[in-house]
N, C-alpha and C positions, 0 to 999 in steps of 0.2 A: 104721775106718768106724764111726759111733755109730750105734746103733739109733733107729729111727724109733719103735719102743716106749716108751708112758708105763709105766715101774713100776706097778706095781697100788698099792702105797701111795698113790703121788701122785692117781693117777687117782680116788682116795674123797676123799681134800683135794677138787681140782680140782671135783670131782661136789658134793660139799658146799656149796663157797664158790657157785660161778659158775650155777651151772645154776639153785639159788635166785634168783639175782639178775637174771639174763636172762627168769623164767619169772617173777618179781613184776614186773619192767616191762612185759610184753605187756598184764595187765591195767590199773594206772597208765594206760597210752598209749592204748589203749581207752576207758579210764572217762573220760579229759581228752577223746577225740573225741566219744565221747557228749556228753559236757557243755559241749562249742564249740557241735556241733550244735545241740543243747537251746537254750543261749541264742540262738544266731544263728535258730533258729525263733521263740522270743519276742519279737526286737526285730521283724523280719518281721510277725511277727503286730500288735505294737504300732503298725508301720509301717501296714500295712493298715485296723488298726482308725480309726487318725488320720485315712487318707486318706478312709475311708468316711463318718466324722463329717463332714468339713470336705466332702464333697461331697453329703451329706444338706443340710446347713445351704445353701449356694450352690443347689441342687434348688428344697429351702423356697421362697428366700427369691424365685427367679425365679416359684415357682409362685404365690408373693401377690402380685408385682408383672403377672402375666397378669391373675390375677383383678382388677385394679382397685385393688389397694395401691397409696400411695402414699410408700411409705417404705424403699424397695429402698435407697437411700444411707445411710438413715440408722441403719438396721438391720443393716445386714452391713457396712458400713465404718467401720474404727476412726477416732476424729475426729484422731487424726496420719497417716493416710493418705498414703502417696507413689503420685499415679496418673500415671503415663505416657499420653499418646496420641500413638502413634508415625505418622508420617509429617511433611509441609512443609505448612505453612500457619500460621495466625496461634493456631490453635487445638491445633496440634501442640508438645506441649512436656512438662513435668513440672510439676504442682501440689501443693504440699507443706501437705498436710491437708485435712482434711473439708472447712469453710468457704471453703480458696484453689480446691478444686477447683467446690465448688457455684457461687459468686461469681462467679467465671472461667470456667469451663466451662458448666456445668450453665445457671444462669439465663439468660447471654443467646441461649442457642438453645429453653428452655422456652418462653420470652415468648414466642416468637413461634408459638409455635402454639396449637390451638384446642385439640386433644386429646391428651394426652400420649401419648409414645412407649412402647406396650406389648411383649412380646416375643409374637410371633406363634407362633414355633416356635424351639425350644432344639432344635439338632442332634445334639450333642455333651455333655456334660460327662465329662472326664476329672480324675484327682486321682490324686497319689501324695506320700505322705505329706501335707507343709504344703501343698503348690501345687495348686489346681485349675486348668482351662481349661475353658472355657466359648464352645460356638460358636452365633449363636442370631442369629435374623432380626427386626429388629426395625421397626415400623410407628405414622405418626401424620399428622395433618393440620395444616396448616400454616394458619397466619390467613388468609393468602388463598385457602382452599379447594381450595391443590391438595395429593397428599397427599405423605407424605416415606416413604421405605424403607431401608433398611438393614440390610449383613450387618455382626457382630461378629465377634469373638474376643478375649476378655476372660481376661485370666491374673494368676489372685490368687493370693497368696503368704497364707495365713492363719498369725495368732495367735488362740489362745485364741479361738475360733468368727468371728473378726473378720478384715477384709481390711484386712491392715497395708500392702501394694503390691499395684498395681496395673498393668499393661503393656494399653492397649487398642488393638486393631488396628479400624482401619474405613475405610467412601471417604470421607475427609475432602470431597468434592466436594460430594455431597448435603447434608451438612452444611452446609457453608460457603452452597449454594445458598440456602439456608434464611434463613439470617442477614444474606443480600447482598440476597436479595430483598423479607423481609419486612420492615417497618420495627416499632422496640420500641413498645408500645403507651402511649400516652400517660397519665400519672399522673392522675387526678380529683383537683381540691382539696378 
């Protein structure tokens, strides 16, 4: 039967080699989870700081268009712009840039009102990282004096302080009422 006994010789090898080596990787394996931690708190933070920026900027840029600005498109949206407006109608679709959206969207429901569409009350804004959402009630009178309302929910994907995409949710109905009923205002020569 062999003893279950290490030699005492062996066992100062044994102690020498491995106990050093077992007892330098505790800290190694520590110092690497520190330092996962660490960075994975830095991107976090970097993450936050981004989203804070791009929802300060979206904040802004609603809070000049209350006041009476009139440059909310042109100031916070990049002129390559991809804007969605989701649902079915003539006006529900994708417009690929600054100018296909204003041209196509924007213009032939401006004309026809008397005073532009302001946002009355902003509900919501949310942001995490690039994307903000933005939910927010918006109000104006229409050429024929009666007036127009609507809720949003606008969800931009920013670059570089700008909204490179676009997803817009709203009742295409009032909308479209707007547009069916008013007729475009005739050009002066």
């Amino acid at each position: 039967m062999q003893s279950a006994i290490v030699p005492r010789r062996s066992a100062r090898l044994w102690h020498r080699a491995i106990v050093p080596l077992i007892v330098g990787l505790i800290p190694l394996s520590m110092t690497q989870t520190l330092h996962a931690e660490s960075t994975n708190a830095r991107a976090v933070s970097m993450e936050t700081q981004r989203a804070e920026h791009n929802r300060a900027r979206v904040v802004e840029a609603f809070d000049a268009w209350a006041k009476g600005g009139n440059r909310f498109f042109d100031d916070l949206l990049s002129p390559s712009v991809r804007w969605t407006i989701r649902g079915s109608g003539p006006y529900a679709g994708t417009y690929v840039g600054l100018e296909d959206f204003v041209t196509r969207a924007v213009r032939p429901f401006s004309s026809r009102l008397s005073t532009p569409v302001r946002p009355v009350a902003v509900h919501h804004v949310f942001a995490q990282g690039d994307d903000v959402a933005v939910h927010w009630d918006g109000e104006a009178r229409a050429r024929d004096g009666r007036p127009y309302r609507n809720s949003y929910v606008w969800i931009f994907r920013m670059e570089d302080g700008r909204v490179s995409e676009a997803t817009a949710f709203l009742d295409l109905v009032p909308y479209e009422d707007v547009i069916r009923r008013v007729p475009l205002p005739t050009l002066s020569p």
